[in-house]
C-alpha positions in Angstrom: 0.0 0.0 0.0 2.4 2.4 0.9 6.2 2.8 1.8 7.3 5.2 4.8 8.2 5.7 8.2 5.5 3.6 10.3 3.7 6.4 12.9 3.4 4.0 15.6 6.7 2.6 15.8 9.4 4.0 18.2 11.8 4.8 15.0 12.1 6.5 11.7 12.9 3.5 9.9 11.0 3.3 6.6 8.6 0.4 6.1 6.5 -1.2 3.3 3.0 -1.2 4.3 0.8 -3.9 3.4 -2.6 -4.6 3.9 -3.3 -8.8 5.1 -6.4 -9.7 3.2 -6.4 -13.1 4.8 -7.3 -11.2 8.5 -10.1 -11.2 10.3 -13.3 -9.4 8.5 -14.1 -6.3 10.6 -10.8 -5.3 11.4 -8.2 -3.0 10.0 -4.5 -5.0 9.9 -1.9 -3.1 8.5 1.4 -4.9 8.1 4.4 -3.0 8.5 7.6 -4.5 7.5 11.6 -3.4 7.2 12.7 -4.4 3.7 15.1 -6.4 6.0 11.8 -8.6 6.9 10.5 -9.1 3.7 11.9 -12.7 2.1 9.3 -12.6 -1.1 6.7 -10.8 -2.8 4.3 -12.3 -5.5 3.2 -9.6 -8.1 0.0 -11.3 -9.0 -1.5 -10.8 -13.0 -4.6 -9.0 -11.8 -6.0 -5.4 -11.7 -6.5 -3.3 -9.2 -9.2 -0.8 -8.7 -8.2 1.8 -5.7 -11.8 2.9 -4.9 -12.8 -0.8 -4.1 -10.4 -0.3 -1.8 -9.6 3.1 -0.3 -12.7 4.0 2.1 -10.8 6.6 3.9 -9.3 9.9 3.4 -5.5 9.0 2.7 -2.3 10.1 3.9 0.0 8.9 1.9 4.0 8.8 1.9 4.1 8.1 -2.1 2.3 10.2 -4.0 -0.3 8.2 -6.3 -1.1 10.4 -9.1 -3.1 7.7 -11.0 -5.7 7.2 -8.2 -7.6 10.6 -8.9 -9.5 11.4 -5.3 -7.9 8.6 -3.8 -4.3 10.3 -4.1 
């Protein structure tokens, strides 16, 4: 989702943060990983449409000027 500094950690270190589909319905879960804890990453062939998915107002660290209102 987004690469940055993680607010509720006690450093600066920048983080990729994904979002765990396979959680618990209901509940936000964020996963926020060093690129020191990431061992593989599957770029799946399918599309990806943002406002299926964005439902609140972002704050994004990388700009996504594709997105349109969901920048």
């Amino acid at each position: 989702m987004d690469y940055g500094p993680w607010r509720r950690a006690g450093d600066s270190a920048p983080r990729y943060h994904f979002w765990d589909f396979e959680s618990d319905s209901g509940r936000n879960h964020n996963i926020s990983l060093r690129d020191d804890q990431i061992v593989d990453v599957e770029i799946l062939d399918t599309s990806f449409e943002p406002a299926a998915f964005v439902t609140w107002k972002p704050k994004w660290f990388i700009s996504r000027t594709t997105w349109g209102a969901h920048n």
